[in-house]
Structure formats: structure tokens, C-alpha cells
BADRENVO-888544 format. One line per 10 residues: number of its first residue (from 1); for each residue z, y, x of N, C-alpha, C. Coordinates in nm, 3 decimals. Last residue first. Layout:
// BADRENVO-888544
NUM) Z,Y,X,Z,Y,X,Z,Y,X | ...
// end
This chain:
// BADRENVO-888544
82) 1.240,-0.741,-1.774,1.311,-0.807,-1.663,1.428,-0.734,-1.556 | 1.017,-0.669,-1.982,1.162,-0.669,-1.998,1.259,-0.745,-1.882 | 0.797,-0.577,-1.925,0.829,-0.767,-1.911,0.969,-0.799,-1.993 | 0.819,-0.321,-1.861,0.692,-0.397,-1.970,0.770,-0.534,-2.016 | 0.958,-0.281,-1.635,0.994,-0.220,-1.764,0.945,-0.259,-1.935 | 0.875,-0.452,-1.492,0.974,-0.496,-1.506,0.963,-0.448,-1.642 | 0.655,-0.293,-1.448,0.608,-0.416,-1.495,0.772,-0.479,-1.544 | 0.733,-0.038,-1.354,0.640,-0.060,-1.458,0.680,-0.207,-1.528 | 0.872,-0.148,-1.102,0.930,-0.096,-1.184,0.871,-0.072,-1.356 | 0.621,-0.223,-0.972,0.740,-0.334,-1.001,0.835,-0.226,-1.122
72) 0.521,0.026,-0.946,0.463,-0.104,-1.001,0.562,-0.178,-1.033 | 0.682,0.168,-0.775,0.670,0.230,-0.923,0.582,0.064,-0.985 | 0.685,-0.002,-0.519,0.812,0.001,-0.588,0.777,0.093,-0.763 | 0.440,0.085,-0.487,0.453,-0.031,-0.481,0.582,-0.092,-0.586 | 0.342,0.273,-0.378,0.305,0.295,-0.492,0.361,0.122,-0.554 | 0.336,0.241,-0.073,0.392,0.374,-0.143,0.428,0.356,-0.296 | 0.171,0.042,-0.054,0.271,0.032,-0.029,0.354,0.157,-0.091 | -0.103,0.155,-0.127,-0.035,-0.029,-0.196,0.088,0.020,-0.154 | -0.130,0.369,-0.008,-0.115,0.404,-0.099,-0.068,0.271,-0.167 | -0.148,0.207,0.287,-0.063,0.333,0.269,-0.031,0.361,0.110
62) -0.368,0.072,0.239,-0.243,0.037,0.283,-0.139,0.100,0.216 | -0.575,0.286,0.236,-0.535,0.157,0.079,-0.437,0.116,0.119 | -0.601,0.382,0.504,-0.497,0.489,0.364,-0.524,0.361,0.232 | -0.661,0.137,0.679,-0.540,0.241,0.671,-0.530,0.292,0.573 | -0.914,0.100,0.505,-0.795,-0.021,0.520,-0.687,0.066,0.559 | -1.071,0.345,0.597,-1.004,0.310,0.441,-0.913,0.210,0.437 | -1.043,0.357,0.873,-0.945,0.447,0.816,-0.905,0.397,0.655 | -1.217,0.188,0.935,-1.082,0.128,0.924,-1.019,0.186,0.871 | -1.428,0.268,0.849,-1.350,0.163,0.737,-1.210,0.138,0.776 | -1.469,0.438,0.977,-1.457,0.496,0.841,-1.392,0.391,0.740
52) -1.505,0.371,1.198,-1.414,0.421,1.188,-1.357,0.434,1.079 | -1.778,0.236,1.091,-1.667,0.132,1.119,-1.530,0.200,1.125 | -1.956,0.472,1.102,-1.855,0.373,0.979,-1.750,0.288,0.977 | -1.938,0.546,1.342,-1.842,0.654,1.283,-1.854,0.556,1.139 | -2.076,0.328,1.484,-1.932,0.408,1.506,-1.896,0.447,1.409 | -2.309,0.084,1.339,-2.252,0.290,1.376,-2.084,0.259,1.397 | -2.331,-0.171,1.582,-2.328,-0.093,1.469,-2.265,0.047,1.445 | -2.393,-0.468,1.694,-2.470,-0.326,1.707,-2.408,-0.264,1.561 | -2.136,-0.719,1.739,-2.255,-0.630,1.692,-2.317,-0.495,1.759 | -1.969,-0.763,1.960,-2.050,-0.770,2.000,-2.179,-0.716,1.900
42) -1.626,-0.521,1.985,-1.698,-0.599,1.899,-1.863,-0.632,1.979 | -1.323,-0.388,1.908,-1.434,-0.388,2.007,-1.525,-0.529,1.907 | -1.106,-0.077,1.889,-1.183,-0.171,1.789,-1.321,-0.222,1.850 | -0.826,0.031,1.900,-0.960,-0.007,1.974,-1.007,-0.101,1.912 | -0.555,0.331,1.866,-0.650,0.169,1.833,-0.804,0.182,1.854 | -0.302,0.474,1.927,-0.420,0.444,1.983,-0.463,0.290,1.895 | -0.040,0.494,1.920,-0.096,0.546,1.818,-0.267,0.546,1.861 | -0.005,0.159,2.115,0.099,0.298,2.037,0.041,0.349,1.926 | -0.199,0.026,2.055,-0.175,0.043,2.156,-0.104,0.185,2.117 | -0.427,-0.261,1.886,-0.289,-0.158,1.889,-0.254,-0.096,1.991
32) -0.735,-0.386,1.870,-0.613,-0.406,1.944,-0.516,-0.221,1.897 | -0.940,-0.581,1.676,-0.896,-0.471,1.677,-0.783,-0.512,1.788 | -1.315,-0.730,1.721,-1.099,-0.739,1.761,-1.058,-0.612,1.703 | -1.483,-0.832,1.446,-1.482,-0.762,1.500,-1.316,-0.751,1.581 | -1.614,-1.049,1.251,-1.691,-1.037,1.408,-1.625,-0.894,1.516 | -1.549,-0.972,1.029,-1.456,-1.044,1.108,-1.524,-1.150,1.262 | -1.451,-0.731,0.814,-1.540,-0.748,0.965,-1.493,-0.846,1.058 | -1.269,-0.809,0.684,-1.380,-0.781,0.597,-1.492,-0.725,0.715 | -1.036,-0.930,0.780,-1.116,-1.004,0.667,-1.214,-0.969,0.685 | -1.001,-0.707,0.943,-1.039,-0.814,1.022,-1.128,-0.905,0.920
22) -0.892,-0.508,0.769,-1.021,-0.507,0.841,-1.068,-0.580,0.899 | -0.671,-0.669,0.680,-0.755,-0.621,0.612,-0.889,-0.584,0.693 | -0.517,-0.678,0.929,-0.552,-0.792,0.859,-0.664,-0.764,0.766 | -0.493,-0.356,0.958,-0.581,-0.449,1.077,-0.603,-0.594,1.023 | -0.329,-0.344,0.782,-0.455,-0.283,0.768,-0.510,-0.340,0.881 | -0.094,-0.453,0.845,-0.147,-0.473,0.725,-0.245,-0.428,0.732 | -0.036,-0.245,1.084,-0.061,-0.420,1.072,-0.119,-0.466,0.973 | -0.032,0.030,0.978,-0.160,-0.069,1.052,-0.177,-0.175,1.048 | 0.162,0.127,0.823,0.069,0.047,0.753,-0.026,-0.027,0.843 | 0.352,0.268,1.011,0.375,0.192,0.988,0.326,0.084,0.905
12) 0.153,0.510,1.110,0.168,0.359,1.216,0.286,0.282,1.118 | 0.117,0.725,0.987,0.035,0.596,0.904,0.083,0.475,1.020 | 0.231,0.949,1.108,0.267,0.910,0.996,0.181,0.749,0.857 | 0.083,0.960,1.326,0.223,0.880,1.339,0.334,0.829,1.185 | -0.260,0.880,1.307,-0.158,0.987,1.289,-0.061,0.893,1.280 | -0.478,0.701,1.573,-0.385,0.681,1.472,-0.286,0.798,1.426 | -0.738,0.808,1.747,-0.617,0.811,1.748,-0.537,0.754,1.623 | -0.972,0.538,1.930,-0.934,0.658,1.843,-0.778,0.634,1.822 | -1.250,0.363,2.039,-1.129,0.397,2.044,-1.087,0.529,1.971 | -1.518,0.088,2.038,-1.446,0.253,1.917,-1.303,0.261,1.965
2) -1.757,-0.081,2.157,-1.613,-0.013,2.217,-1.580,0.081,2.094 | -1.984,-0.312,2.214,-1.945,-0.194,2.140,-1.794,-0.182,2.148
// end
């Protein structure tokens, strides 16, 4: 099994982190990088369009941990008094 697809340019800086994440949680499965291209190969049998579906969710939970990252610390400081 083969899944290739495009990456938007505005999420290539969460992939790495999200390819660790998808690897945990399919971990019968490669992912490879290739500019805004990623390939996701594997010996299961299984749907395409979920597996896409997960990676995309490991991409946008990335995206939103990291975005949302610096207001956390700032919360918690504000709580902690730090």
C-alpha cells in the first residue's frame, strides 16, 4: 500500500512533529517527506482515505499544540505566579 499526497505550505512547518505522532499511533506504517509531498507506505491492507485522514489529524493537532502554546505558558505562569 502506497498514499501519496500534497502537504499545504502553510502546515510544513508542523510535519516532523506530526509524522512522530503518526508513526506512534500506526506504527506498521513509513512515512517519507519530500518537499510538500508526503508518502505514506505500508504492508497492511487498509482504506486510504482514513489513513489520510489521520495523518491530516496529527497535522492540524500539531498545528493547533504549537500555535496555542505560548497562550498556555502564559496562562499558567499567570496562575503559578511565575
Amino acid at each position: 500500500m502506497l498514499l501519496n499526497f500534497e502537504i499545504a505550505p502553510e502546515l510544513a512547518p508542523y510535519v516532523a512533529d506530526a509524522v512522530v505522532r503518526f508513526r506512534y499511533l500506526n506504527p506498521g506504517m513509513d512515512v517519507m517527506i519530500s518537499g510538500a509531498t508526503a508518502v505514506i507506505a505500508g504492508n497492511e491492507v487498509v482504506d486510504i482515505r482514513d489513513l489520510e485522514q489521520q495523518f491530516m489529524f496529527c497535522l492540524y493537532r500539531q498545528k493547533i499544540y504549537s500555535e496555542t502554546l505560548p497562550l498556555r505558558r502564559a496562562l499558567v505562569a499567570g496562575v503559578t505566579g511565575r
